[in-house]
C-alpha positions, 0 to 999 in steps of 0.5 A: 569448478570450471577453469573458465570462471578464474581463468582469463587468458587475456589478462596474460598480455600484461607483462607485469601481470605475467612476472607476478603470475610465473614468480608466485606460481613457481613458488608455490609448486616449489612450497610443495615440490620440496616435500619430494625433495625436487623443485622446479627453476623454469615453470614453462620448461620443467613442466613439458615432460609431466614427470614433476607435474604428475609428482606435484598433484601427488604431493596436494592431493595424497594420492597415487597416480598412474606409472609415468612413461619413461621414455623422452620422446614427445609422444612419452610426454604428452602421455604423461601431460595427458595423465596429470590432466585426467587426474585434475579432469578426475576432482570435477575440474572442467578444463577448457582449452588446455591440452597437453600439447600446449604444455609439452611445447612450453605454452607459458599462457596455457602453463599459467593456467593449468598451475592457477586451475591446480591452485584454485581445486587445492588450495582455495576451493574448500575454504569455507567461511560463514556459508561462502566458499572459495574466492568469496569465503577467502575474501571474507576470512581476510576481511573478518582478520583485519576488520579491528586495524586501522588503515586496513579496508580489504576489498578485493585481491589486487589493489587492497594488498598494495601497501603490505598493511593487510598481510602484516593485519593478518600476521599481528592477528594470528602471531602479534609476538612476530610484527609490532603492527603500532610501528608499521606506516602507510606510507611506506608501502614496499617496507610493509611488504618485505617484513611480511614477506620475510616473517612468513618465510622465517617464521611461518614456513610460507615461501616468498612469492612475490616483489614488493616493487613489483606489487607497488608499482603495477597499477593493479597486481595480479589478483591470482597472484596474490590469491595464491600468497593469501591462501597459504596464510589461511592453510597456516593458521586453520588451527586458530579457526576453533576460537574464531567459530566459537565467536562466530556462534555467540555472534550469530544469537546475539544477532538474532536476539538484536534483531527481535528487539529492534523488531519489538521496538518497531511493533510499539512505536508502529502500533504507538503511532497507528493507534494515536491516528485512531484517536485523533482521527475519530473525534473528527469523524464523530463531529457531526455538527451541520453547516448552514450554507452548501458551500460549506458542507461541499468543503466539509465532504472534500475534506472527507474524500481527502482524507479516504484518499490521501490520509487513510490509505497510508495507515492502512498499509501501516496496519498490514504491514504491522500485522505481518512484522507481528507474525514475523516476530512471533515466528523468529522468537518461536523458531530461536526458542525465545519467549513469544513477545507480548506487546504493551497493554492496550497495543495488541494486534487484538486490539488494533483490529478493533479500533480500526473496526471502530475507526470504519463504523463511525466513518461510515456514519460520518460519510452517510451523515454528510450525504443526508446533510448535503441532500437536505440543503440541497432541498431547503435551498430549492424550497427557499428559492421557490418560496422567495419566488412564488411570495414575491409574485404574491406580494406584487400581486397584493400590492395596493389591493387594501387600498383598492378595495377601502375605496368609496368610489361608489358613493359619487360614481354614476349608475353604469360606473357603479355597475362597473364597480360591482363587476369590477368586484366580482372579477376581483373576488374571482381573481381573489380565489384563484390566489387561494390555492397560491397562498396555501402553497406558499404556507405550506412551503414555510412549514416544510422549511421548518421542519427541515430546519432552514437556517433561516426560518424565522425570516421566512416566517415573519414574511408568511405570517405577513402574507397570511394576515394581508390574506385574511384582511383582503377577504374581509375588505373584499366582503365589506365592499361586495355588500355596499356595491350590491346595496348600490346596485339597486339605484344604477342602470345595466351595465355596458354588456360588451365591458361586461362580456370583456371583463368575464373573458379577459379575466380567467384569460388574464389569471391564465397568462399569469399562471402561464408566466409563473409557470415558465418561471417555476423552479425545478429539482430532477435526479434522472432523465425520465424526470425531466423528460416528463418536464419537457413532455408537459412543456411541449403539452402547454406549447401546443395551447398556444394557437387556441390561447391566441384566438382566445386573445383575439376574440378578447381583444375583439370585444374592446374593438367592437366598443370602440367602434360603436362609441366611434359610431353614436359619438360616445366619449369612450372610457380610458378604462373598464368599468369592469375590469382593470386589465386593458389591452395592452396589459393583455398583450404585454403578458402575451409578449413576456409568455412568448419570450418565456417559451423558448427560454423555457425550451433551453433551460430545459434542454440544458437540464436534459442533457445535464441528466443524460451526462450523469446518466453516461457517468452512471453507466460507465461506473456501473461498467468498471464496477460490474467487472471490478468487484466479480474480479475482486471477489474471484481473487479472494477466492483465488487466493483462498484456495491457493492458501489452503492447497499449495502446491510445488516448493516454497520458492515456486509457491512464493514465485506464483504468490509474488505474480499474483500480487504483482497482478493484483498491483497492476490491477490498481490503474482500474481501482483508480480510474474507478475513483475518478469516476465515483469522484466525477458522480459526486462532483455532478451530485448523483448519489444513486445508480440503478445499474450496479449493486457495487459501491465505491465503499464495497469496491474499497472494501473489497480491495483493502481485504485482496491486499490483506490476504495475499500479504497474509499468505506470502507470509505464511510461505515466507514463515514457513521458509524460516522454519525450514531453513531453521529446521532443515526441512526438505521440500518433500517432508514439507509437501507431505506435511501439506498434504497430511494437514490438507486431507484432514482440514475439512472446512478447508480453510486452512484450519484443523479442528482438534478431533481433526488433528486427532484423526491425522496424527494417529494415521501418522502412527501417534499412541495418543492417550487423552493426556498426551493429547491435551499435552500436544493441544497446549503445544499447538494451540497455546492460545486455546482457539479451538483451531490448529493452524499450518504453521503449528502443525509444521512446528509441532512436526519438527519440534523433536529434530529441529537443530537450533541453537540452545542455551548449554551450545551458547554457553560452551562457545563462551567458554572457549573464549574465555579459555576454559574459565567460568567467567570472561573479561571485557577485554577478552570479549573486544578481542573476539567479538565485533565491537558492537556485540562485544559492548551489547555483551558487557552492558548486559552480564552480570558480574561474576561472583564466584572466588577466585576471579578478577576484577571486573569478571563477567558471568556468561553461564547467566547471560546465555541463560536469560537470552533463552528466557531459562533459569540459570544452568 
């Protein structure tokens, strides 16, 4: 013990302090002195020869010291100071700054400190109280005493003992014939003081030490003063320590067999709530019924990734942590020889793994479910779009061609007009089947609509059967008016050449700019770069056909010019129109007009989808990144975590120091799960399913993550088992090593598991006789469930099974009995008495009543009660 440690010089400059200190001092030396028949009047001055000092450590300590020097000169002195100061130095004391000299010259402070260093080696140092010592355990004894009074609360050594009421607790505990406790008042602190001070003195042979004005009126007494007084009770009643050790024991099971049905109670309504999240959770996942519009499956696939990111992860932790109160239960109740615990029906760890594995396969199906619905939309609302476009160009098309062609014109109309109108026909009929192609696309984008079910499909197809039936009855008026105009075309004249050869050429010129409007018009669906790339290459191809297309316009319009010029030349009255054709200039340049300011906004739209693809394409690469690096690290640390369960090196303490750094490591590693989140979120939001640059999905990386948290979780509480069982047990870290590495050599897969012919094979290197029975005998023992497999932490019980120093049932029954005084039954008062109040009431609620003769009323049978906490028939 190092004097520094109690030891404060400083603390001297109190006055009152140092009069507390010098009195209580004093009268301790005196308590002892006077077994030699001397004391001591002055404790600076009748310390300076050493005579009484070196008398005094005889008298504490029994032993015999060195002959003291005789002679009265200072030198004698201090040699005799020096010879006590040897002996303190001699019981492991490490005196700091104290020298002989100091006590020769009469140096109150350093006096002080020698006699406070005395008292702390032989007066305080060996109280042991419930695994404390000294200070602590002193304090903890006096708590323990008074915890049953009222207005006591014992705290500390100074400010707790002003008002006398825990020294008269700690007498009226141990001798309540000597204080009326009932009658003592807080308010009259100096009054309590001096009863106990005069009972211990008359009564208990406890000198008085200190002033109870002093004590009341110091803000904060001497706490070594008054550590001193409070020692010599302790000293005074270690006899009635045998009853309070006998308390402590039942305490301590009754504690342990609390705590394991608290922690029961946990498991069920753990496992009660987890289980219900399951069943409620489930039916969710199950629905699989489809949305018609996009917004509402995008609300459908937000409430799923809310539901992976906000409400799965918690119950995900409840799992684990259920599973490792489970095996912590099931280690206490094996450690502490109770029966194992056996969850309610239907709430095994058993069958909570397998609904969560259910719980995981129908949520796959829904994710994948909800990704082909979105997919599908997406298409069926591409398909619509396009169908509503390219039907609205035919209808406008169609418009007021029935009519056209129920026209009997011809009937007055002159030779070149009727003429005119076969030709006109003839453009008509070519116009007619360069829309065959459109017609048969826009049917067979209605059938494809149906057979992805379009929520709409009966609109689309009242509006395709109407296209299809105009269709078919513009072939056959077209054909009835071809036959009446070549019947006509007999009796009229040629027709102009000129409108003829501008007809011919306007026409195809005339569909080309249609196409080359429907074209730039079209819609569009892409997923990659590349796609539309190929979409911006074909654009830039039809870009560079539009010098010949304008030469191709002027040549056209130069046949209408060269008309003009020569009716203009023979006085002829130009027609308004073409016979030949409907189109006119003007309609051409019209069309040439809207093709060009098509162009360029063609060149933007498609600009902004290529650099929308290449944005997906960064977001796709840098997923792939974190994810090529994220799930190797995963994987590495799973193995690494493998390895470190199955070849544990060092003490549990350094093995769990490494596990908790690597799980630690493992947390931090977090930020990188979550930033990959967002960008998997980010790949969702711009609805990119797919990725050429990485095998890893978010569902593999999740995967991966939730199986590194559970086994690092599952291996600290292997060590952390393991460190149950050998403080339990009393193993050394050297009987653990040597059991690791017994079970080590012989684990073959090493998987952290020996088969039985394994196990065989290490127990008879071990030095085991085993016949065939005996080893069926050890197998039920290790493997009560019959896996086929012996675990670590079964080898290590089986181990230590023989040794292991446990509470047992007849231990639990003896220390009842002396509560009860040598009796075979105990009253509830004598319970109160002894216990704390919440265990004795625990005990009195569960005991039966003693049914032997010649007991009280109200007796209770403890012999049954320590039998049932250790699952045993009565002893």
């Amino acid at each position: 013990m190092e004097q520094e440690e109690d030891w404060d010089r400083d603390l001297l400059l109190d006055p009152a302090w140092e009069k507390q200190q010098r009195k209580t001092f004093t009268a301790w030396c005196n308590s002892h002195l006077r077994k030699a028949g001397t004391q001591i009047e002055n404790i600076e001055e009748d310390f300076r020869n050493g005579l009484k000092l070196m008398l005094l450590l005889e008298v504490i300590s029994g032993e015999r010291l060195p002959r003291p020097d005789k002679g009265k000169m200072r030198f004698h002195k201090i040699a005799n100071v020096n010879k006590a100061l040897d002996f303190i130095a001699s019981k492991g004391v490490k005196l700091v700054s104290i020298g002989a000299e100091e006590i020769v010259d009469g140096n109150l402070k350093m006096t002080l400190g020698m006699i406070w260093t005395i008292i702390l080696r032989f007066a305080i140092q060996d109280i042991s109280v419930e695994e404390t010592s000294a200070k602590e355990g002193l304090l903890l004894w006096c708590q323990r005493k008074t915890a049953p009074y009222r207005n006591v609360n014992v705290q500390n050594f100074h400010t707790s003992w002003k008002d006398g009421l825990a020294l008269c607790a700690l007498i009226h505990r141990h001798r309540p014939d000597l204080i009326d406790y009932a009658k003592l008042r807080k308010d009259d602190p100096i009054g309590n003081l001096n009863t106990a001070f005069e009972v211990a003195e008359k009564y208990l042979d406890i000198p008085k030490m200190l002033d109870a004005e002093d004590i009341v009126n110091t803000p904060k007494p001497d706490e070594k003063a008054i550590m001193t007084y409070v020692s010599c009770f302790y000293h005074a009643f270690a006899g009635a320590e045998q009853a309070e050790t006998a308390a402590n024991r039942i305490c301590k099971v009754l504690a342990v067999n609390q705590e394991n049905e608290k922690l029961m109670e946990e498991y069920e309504k753990l496992a009660s709530e987890l289980l219900e999240w399951i069943r409620r959770t489930v039916p969710w996942l199950e629905n699989r019924v489809g949305e018609p519009s996009m917004s509402a499956m995008q609300r459908k696939l937000e409430d799923f990734r809310d539901y992976r990111r906000l409400h799965k992860p918690p119950r995900v932790q409840e799992k684990c942590q259920l599973e490792i109160n489970f095996n912590t239960l099931q280690t206490k109740l094996r450690l502490s020889h109770r029966p194992a615990f056996m969850p309610s029906e239907g709430k095994l760890v058993s069958d909570i793994a397998n609904a969560w594995r259910g719980l995981e396969q129908v949520e796959k199906g829904y994710e994948d479910w909800l990704l082909s619905e979105i997919r599908r939309l997406q298409r069926l609302q591409h398909l619509a779009e396009k169908f509503q476009q390219k039907a609205s160009l035919h209808e406008a098309w169609t418009r007021g061609k029935e009519d056209m062609l129920s026209q009997r014109d011809y009937e007055s109309a002159s030779l070149q007009e009727v003429r005119a109108l076969l030709r006109r026909h003839e453009a008509f009929e070519s116009d007619l089947a360069a829309h065959q192609d459109r017609v048969e696309h826009i049917a067979a984008l209605a059938q494809e609509l149906n057979e992805l079910d379009y929520h709409e499909a009966a609109s689309v197809n009242s509006r395709c059967q109407a296209i299809c039936d105009q269709w078919d009855n513009l072939g056959t008026l077209t054909q009835k008016r071809r036959d009446a105009l070549e019947r006509m075309e007999k009796l009229l004249e040629t027709i102009d050449q000129l409108q003829l050869e501008f007809a011919r050429r306007a026409a195809p010129f005339n569909n080309w700019l249609d196409g080359a409007v429907e074209d730039l018009q079209d819609v569009w669906l892409v997923h990659s770069v590349e796609e539309t790339q190929s979409l911006v290459t074909a654009h830039e191809q039809f870009k560079a056909t539009l010098p010949e297309a304008d030469r191709e316009r002027g040549a056209i319009l130069g046949i209408q010019g060269e008309i003009q010029k020569i009716c203009q030349t023979y006085g002829l009255r130009p027609s308004s129109t073409n016979p030949y054709i409907a189109l006119s200039p003007q309609d051409i340049n019209t069309k040439w007009d809207t093709v060009r300011k098509l162009v360029p906004s063609r060149d933007q739209m498609l600009q902004e989808e290529l650099t929308r693809q290449q944005v997906n394409e960064r977001l796709r690469r840098q997923f792939a990144a974190q994810a090529n690096a994220i799930g190797p690290w995963i994987q590495g640390k799973v193995e690494e975590v493998g390895r470190l369960a199955a070849g544990m090196a060092g003490s549990l303490e350094e093995q769990m120091a490494g596990l908790r750094q690597q799980e630690q490591n493992i947390i931090n590693y977090k930020s990188n799960i979550d930033r990959l989140e967002g960008d998997h979120q980010l790949l969702q939001e711009s609805l990119v399913f797919d990725n050429k640059h990485t095998v890893y999905s978010m569902e593999h990386i999740r995967v991966g993550w939730e199986q590194l948290l559970t086994s690092i979780a599952r291996t600290i509480n292997e060590v952390e088992n393991q460190v149950l069982t050998r403080d339990a047990k009393g193993l050394s870290q050297e009987q653990l090593n040597e059991f690791r590495a017994s079970f080590n050599h012989f684990d073959r897969k090493r998987n952290g598991m020996m088969e039985p012919d394994d196990f065989r094979a290490c127990l008879i290197s071990m030095g085991y006789d085993l016949g065939e029975v005996e080893f069926a005998r050890i197998m039920t023992m290790v493997d009560p469930n019959a896996a086929g497999v012996v675990t670590f932490q079964a080898f290590i019980d089986f181990m230590t099974r023989e040794t292991a120093e446990t509470d047992t049932a007849e231990q639990v029954v003896a220390s009842f009995k002396i509560l009860a005084g040598d009796k075979n039954y105990i009253t509830a008062e004598e319970l109160r008495r002894e216990l704390p109040a919440e265990q004795a009431e625990y005990c009195i609620r569960r005991m039966a009543p003693y049914k032997g003769a010649g007991a009280p009323a109200g007796a209770l049978d403890y012999v049954a009660f320590s039998s049932a906490l250790y699952g045993e028939s009565d002893l």
